[in-house]
C-alpha positions in Angstrom: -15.6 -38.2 -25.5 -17.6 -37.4 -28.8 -14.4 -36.4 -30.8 -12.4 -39.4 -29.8 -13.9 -41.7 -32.6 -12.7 -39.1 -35.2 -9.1 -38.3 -33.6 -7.9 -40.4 -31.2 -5.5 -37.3 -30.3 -8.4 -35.6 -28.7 -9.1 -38.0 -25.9 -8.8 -36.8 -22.5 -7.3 -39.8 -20.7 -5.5 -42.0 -23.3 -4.1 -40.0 -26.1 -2.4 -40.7 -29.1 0.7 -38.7 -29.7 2.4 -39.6 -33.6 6.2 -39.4 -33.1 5.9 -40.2 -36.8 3.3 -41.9 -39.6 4.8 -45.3 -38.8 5.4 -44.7 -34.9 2.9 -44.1 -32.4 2.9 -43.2 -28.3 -0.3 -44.0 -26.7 0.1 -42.2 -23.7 -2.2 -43.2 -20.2 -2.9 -40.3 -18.0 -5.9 -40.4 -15.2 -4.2 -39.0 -12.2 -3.7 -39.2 -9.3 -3.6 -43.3 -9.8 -4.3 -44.2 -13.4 -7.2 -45.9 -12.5 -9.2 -48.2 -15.0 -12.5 -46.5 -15.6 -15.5 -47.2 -18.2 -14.9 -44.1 -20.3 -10.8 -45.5 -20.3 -11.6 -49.0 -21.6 -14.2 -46.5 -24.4 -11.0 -45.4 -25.0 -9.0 -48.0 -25.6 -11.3 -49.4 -27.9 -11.2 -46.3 -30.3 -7.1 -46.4 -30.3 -7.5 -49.9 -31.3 -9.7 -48.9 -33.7 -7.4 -46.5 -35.4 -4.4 -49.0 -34.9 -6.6 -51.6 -36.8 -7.5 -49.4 -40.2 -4.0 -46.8 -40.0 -2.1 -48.2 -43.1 1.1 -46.5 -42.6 1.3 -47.3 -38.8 3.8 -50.0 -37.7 4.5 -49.6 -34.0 3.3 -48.1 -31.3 4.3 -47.6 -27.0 1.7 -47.4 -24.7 3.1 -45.8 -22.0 1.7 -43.5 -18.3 2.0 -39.7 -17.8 0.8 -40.1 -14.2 3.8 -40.7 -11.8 4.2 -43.8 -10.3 1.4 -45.6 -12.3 1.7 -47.2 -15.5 -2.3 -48.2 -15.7 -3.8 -49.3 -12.5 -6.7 -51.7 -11.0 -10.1 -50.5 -11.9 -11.8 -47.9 -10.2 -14.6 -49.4 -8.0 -16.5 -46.1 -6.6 -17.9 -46.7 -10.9 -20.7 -49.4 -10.6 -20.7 -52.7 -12.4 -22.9 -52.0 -14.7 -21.2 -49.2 -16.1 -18.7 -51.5 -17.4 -21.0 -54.7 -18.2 -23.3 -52.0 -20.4 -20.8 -51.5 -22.6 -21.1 -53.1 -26.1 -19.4 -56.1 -26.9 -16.5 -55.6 -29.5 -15.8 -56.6 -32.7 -14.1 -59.9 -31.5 -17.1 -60.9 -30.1 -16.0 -60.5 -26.1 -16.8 -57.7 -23.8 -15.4 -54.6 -23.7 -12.2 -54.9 -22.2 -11.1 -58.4 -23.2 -11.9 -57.8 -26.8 -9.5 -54.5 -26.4 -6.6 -56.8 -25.3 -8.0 -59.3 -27.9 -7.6 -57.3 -30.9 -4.1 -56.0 -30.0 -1.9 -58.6 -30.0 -3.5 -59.6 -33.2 -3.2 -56.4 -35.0 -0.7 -56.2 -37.7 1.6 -53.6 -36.0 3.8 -53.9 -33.1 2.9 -53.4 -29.7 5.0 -52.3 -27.1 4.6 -51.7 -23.3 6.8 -49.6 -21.5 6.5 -49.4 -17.8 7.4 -46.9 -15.2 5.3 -47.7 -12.0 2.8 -49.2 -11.0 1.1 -52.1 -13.4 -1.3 -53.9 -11.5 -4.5 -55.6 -12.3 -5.7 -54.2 -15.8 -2.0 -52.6 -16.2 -0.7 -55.9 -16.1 -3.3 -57.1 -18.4 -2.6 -54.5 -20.9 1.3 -55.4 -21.1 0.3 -59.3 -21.3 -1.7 -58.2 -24.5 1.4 -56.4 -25.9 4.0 -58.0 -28.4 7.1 -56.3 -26.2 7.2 -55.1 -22.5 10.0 -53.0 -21.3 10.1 -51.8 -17.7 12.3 -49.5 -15.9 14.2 -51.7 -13.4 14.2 -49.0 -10.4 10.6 -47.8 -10.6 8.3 -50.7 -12.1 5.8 -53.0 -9.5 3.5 -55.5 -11.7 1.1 -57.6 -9.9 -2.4 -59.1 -9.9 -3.8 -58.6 -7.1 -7.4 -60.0 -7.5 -7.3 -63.0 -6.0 -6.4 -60.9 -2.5 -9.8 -60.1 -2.0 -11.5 -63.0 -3.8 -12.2 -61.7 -7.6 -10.9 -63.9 -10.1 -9.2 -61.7 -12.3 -10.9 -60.4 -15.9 -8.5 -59.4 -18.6 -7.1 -63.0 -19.4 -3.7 -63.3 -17.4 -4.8 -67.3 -16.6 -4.8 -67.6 -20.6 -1.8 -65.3 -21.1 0.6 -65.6 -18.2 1.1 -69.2 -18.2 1.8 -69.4 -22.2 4.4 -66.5 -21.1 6.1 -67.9 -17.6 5.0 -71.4 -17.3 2.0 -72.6 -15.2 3.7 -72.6 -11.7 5.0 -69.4 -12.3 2.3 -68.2 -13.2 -0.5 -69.7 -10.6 2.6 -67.7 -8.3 2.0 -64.6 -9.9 -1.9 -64.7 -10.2 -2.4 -66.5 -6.4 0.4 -65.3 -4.2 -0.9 -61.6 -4.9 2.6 -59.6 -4.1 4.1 -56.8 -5.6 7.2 -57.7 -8.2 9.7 -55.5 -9.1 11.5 -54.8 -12.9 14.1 -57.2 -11.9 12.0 -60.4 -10.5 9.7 -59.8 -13.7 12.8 -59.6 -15.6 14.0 -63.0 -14.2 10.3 -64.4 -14.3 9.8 -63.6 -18.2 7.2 -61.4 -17.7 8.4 -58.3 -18.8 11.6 -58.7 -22.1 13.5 -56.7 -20.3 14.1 -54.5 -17.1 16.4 -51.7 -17.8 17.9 -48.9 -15.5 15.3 -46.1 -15.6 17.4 -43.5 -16.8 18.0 -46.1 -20.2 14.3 -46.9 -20.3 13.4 -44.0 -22.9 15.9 -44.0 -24.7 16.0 -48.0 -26.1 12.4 -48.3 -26.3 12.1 -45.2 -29.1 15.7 -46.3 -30.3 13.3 -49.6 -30.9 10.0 -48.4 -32.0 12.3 -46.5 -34.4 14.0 -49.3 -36.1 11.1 -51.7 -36.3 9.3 -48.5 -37.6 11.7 -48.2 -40.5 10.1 -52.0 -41.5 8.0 -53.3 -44.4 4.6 -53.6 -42.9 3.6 -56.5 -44.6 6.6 -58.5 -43.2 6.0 -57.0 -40.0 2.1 -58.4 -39.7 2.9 -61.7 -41.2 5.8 -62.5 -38.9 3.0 -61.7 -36.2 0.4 -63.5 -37.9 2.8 -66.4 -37.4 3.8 -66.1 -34.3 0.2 -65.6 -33.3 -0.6 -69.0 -34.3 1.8 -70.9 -32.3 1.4 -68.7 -28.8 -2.0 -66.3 -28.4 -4.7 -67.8 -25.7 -8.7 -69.0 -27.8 -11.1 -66.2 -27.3 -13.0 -68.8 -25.6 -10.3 -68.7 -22.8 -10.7 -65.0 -22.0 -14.1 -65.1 -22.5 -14.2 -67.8 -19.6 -12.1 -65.1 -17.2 -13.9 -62.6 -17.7 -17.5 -63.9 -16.9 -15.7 -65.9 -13.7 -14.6 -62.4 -13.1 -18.5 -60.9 -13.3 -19.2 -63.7 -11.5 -17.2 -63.1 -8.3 -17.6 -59.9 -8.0 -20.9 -60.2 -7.0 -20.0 -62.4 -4.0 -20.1 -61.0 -0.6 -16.8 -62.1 0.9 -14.9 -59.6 -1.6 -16.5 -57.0 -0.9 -16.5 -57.2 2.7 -12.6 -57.8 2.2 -13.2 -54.4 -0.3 -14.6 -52.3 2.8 -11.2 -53.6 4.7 -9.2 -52.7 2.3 -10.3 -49.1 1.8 -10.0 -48.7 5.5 -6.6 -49.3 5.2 -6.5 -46.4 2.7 -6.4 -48.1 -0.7 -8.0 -46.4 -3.6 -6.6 -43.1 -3.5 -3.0 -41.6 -2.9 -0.7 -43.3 -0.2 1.0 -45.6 1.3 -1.6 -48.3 0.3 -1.8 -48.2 -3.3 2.1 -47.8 -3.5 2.7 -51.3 -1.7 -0.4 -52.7 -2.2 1.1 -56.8 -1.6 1.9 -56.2 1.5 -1.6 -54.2 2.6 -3.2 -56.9 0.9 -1.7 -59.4 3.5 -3.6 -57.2 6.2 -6.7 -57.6 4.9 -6.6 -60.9 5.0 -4.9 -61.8 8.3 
């Protein structure tokens, strides 16, 4: 961690690999489950940090090394206050909405590509992103928050219903389930879902042609764009301290204690079909 301010290369779980000057891979890797931890959002915020101030930079693919996990729900044996002590960003919002803040509104492109699991602050992360490309075989986004009473933190309520439309969304955010490359395809919340064996290959054939772009073009056709579809800060600010807020409430985390009964939070059957476990907890 005290190298990743000055090379973002360095970092141990989220490292930045250049394919070229103009074309970045930011590549997720906290096995066994990609799990969202305090030193990951730290993270985060540096690589948005060199996104931010890298003149010749123009796109970049956030994408997993862990298999079946794209970037996963946060890791809860890490107290609250782990996360909550960490400094507010330069948007002005905690440290983890001001990450997804500043993305969308940077002037390079921002593409997710996702193979496995996205759930919770994975699906958060490709909301924030200008693009999301999943592989069609292999990709589950969900939210699963509301399953054991957290509201959710990382502003899907602002994002997803801009994205999908409200009832599709309030479906996506309250029903809790798993949905596959093809349902998010059909929903709108991924562009597109490919076959997985394709997925690779258009994404960098992509990144490569926008790459080859004027920058300035490229950040004022965001900046544009930007004004007629990204949330108010004031929106996810208002997620993420309802968020704070109901963690703290008992019924969760007795519904928590259930849950990891049932063998979520580490590698199995729960975390890979984590909808339908979620219904068991709350029968």
């Amino acid at each position: 961690m005290k190298d990743s301010k000055k090379d973002p290369s360095k970092m141990a779980q989220v490292r930045v690999e250049r394919v070229s000057p103009s074309y970045w891979k930011v590549v997720i890797d906290n096995p066994p489950l990609n799990l969202m931890e305090p030193d990951i959002i730290v993270q985060f915020r540096d690589v948005i940090d060199a996104i931010e101030t890298d003149d010749k930079l123009r796109v970049v693919v956030f994408e997993s090394a862990v298999d079946g996990f794209f970037l996963n729900h946060s890791d809860f044996n890490v107290k609250l206050e782990e996360v909550t002590n960490l400094p507010q960003g330069p948007s002005g919002l905690e440290a983890w909405p001001d990450v997804l803040d500043r993305l969308p509104r940077a002037g390079v492109v921002s593409i997710a590509k996702i193979r496995g699991r996205a759930t919770g602050n994975g699906s958060e992360l490709s909301l924030a992103c200008d693009m999301t490309f999943a592989s069609r075989e292999k990709t589950i986004l969900s939210q699963w928050e509301v399953g054991v009473g957290f509201v959710p933190g990382g502003g899907p309520m602002a994002r997803l219903p801009r994205l999908i439309g409200r009832s599709r969304a309030l479906e996506v955010l309250l029903g809790f389930d798993d949905r596959d490359g093809d349902l998010a395809q059909e929903y709108g919340y991924v562009n597109r879902a490919l076959p997985d064996a394709e997925l690779d290959g258009f994404v960098d054939k992509l990144a490569m042609r926008i790459s080859s772009f004027d920058k300035w073009a490229i950040a004022n056709v965001k900046r544009l764009v930007n004004a007629a579809s990204l949330a108010p800060d004031i929106e996810l600010a208002a997620g993420w301290d309802t968020f704070i807020a109901s963690v703290a409430r008992p019924a969760p985390q007795e519904r928590l204690k259930v849950f990891r009964d049932l063998g979520w939070h580490k590698p199995g059957d729960a975390e890979t079909h984590m909808g339908a476990y979620l219904e068991r907890v709350n029968r």
